[in-house]
C-alpha positions in Angstrom: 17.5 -26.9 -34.7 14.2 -25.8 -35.9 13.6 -21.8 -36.1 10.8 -21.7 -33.8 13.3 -22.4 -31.0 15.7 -20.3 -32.2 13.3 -17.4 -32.3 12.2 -18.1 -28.5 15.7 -18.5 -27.3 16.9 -14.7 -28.8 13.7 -13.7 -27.3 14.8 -14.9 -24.1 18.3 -13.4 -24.3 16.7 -10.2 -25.6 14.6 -10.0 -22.5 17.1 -10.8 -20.0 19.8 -8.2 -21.6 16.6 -5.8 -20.7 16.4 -6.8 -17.5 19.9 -6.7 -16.3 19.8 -3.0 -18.4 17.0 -1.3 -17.0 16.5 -2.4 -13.3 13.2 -2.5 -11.8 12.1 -1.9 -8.5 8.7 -0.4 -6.2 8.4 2.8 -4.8 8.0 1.3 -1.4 11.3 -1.0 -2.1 13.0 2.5 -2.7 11.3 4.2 0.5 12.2 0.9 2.6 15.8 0.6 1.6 17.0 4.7 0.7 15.6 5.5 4.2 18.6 3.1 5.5 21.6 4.8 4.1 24.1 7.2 5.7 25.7 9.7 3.5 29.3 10.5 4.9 29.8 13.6 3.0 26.8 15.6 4.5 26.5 19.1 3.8 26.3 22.1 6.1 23.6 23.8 7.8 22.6 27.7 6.5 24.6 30.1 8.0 22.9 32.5 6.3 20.0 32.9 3.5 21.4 32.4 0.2 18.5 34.7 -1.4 20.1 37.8 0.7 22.3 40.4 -1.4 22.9 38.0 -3.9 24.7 39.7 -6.4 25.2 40.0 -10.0 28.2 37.3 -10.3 26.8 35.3 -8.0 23.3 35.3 -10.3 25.6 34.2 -13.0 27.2 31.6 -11.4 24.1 30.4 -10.6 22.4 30.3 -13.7 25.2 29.3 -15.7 25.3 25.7 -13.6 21.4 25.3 -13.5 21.2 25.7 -17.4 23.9 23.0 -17.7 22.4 19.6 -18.3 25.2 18.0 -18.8 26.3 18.2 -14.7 25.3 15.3 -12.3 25.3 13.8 -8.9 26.2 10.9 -8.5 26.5 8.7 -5.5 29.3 5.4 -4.5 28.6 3.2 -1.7 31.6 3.1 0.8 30.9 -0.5 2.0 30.3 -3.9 0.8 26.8 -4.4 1.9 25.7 -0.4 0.8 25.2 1.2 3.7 26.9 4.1 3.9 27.9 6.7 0.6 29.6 9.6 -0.9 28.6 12.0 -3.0 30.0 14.2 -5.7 29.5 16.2 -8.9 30.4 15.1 -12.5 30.7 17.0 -15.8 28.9 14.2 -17.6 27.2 10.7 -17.1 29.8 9.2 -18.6 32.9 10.7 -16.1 30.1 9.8 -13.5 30.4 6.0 -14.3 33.6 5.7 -15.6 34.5 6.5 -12.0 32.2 3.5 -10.4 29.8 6.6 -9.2 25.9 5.9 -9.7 23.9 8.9 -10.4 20.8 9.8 -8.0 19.7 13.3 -10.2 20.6 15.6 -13.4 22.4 18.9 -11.4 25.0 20.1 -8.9 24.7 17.9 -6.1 23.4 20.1 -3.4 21.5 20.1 0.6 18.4 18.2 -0.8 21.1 15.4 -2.4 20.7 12.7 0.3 18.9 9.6 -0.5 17.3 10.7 2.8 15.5 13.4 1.0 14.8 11.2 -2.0 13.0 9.3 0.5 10.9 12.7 1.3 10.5 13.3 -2.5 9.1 9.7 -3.0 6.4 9.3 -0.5 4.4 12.3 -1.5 3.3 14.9 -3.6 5.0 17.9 -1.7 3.0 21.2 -3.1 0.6 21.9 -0.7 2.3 20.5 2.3 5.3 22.5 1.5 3.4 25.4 1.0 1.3 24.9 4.7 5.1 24.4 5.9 5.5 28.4 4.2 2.8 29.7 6.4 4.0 28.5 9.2 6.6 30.7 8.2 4.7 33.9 8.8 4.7 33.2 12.7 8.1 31.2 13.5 10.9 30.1 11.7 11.3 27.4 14.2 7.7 26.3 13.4 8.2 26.0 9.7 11.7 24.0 10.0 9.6 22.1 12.0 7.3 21.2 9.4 9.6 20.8 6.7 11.6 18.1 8.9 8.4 16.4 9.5 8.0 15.9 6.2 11.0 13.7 5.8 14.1 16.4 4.9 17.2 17.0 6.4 18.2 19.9 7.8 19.7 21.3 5.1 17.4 20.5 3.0 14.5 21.9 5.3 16.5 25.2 5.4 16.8 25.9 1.9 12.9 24.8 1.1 12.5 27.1 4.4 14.6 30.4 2.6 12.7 29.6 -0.5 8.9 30.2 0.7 10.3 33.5 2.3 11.4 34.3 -0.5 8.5 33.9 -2.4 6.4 35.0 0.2 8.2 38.3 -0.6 8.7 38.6 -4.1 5.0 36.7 -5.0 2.4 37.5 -1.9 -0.4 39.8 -4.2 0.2 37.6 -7.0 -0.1 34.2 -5.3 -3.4 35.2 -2.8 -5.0 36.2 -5.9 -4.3 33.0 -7.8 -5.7 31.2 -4.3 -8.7 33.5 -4.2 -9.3 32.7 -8.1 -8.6 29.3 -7.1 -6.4 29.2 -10.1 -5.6 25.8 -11.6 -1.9 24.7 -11.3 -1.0 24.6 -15.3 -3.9 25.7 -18.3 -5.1 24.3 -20.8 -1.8 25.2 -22.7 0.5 23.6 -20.1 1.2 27.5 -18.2 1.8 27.4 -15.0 -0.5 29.4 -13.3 0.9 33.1 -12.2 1.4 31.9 -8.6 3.9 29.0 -9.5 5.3 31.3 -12.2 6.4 33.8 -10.2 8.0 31.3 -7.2 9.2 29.9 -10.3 11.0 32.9 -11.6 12.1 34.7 -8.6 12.7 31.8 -6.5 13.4 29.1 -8.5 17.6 29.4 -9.9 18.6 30.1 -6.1 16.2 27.1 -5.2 17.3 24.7 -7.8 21.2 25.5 -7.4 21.7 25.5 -3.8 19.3 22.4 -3.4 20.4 19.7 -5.8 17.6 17.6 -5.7 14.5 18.7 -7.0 11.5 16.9 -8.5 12.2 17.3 -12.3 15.9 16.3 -12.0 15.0 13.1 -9.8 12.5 12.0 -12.5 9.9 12.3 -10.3 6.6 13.8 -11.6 4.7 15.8 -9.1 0.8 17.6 -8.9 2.0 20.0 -11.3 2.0 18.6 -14.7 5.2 19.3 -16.2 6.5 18.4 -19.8 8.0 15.0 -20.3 11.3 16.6 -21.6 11.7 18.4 -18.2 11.6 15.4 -16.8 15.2 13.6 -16.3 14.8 9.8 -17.5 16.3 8.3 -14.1 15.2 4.7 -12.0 16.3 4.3 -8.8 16.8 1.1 -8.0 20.3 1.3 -7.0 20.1 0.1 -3.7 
């Protein structure tokens, strides 16, 4: 057997070891077939917003599990032709798959968690139409929900985008009009975000990120706002 043939047929198995390793799939597969799926483990609607009298333990708590990137949520289908799932949180990728889970983001699963609002995260860059969604805001709660769920999220999900644009609205108003006024860009030259973002990133973000889940950066899903490539979690999902 001459080595020319040998060298193509490790090639060949070196490819198709990749292939089976690293799945591979388009966006609008993903949009077409995550839109399908019915989690069975939902979460709750807001009875309340998580941003009021949040206290010192609770701040703790909070940060303590964001800052851990060793958590995940992970998903298992509950059927043989993966319709319907559950979802819960693991310690580490490894407990996640030793367990026959498949992980959908880095972090606490939380109300943005659903492949339904992976779906929402997907199809667009959601910045500015989350932040028209925030001024609706200003006029009616109902209005801004409205917006949100428009968008493609869940009503959980809708709510705690919804209690996180108040929030900002009241921690960041002066700081963010002036940015708009400036017509500040999103990240400088140096890769700062610019003081509006910082501060919704500050005073918003921990509650955000922890009661959420899902977010961009921990769905490897890079958005308007450049980001670094190490806050990016390495994740395809093609796991449909």
């Amino acid at each position: 057997m001459n080595q020319t043939f040998l060298f193509a047929a490790f090639f060949l198995y070196v490819t198709l070891q990749i292939s089976i390793c690293q799945p591979s799939c388009t966006l609008s597969e993903q949009i077409q077939y995550f839109s399908n799926k019915t989690i069975l483990n939902s979460f709750p609607e807001y009875s309340q917003d998580p941003y009021d009298n949040l206290t010192s333990e609770q701040s703790a708590i909070i940060n303590a599990t964001i800052y851990n990137k060793s958590l995940v949520c992970a998903l298992k289908y509950q059927d043989p032709f993966n319709q319907t799932y559950t979802l819960s949180n693991f310690g580490s990728q490894d407990e996640a798959l030793n367990e026959g889970y498949i992980i959908t983001h880095q972090g606490k699963c939380g109300s943005c968690s659903t492949l339904f609002d992976l779906v929402a995260y997907l199809k667009q860059n959601l910045t500015a139409p989350v932040r028209k969604c925030g001024a609706f805001g200003v006029l009616s709660k109902t209005w801004s929900l409205d917006c949100l769920s428009k968008l493609g999220f869940t009503k959980p999900c809708a709510e705690i985008w919804y209690f996180n644009t108040v929030n900002t609205r009241k921690k960041c108003f002066g700081i963010c009009m002036w940015a708009w006024i400036t017509n500040e860009p999103n990240v400088d030259e140096n890769g700062n975000l610019n003081s509006c973002l910082q501060c919704d990133e500050d005073q918003s973000g921990p509650v955000f990120k922890y009661y959420s889940g899902r977010t961009r950066r921990n769905s490897g899903i890079h958005s308007e706002i450049d980001r670094p490539s190490d806050d990016i979690y390495n994740i395809t999902h093609c796991y449909f």
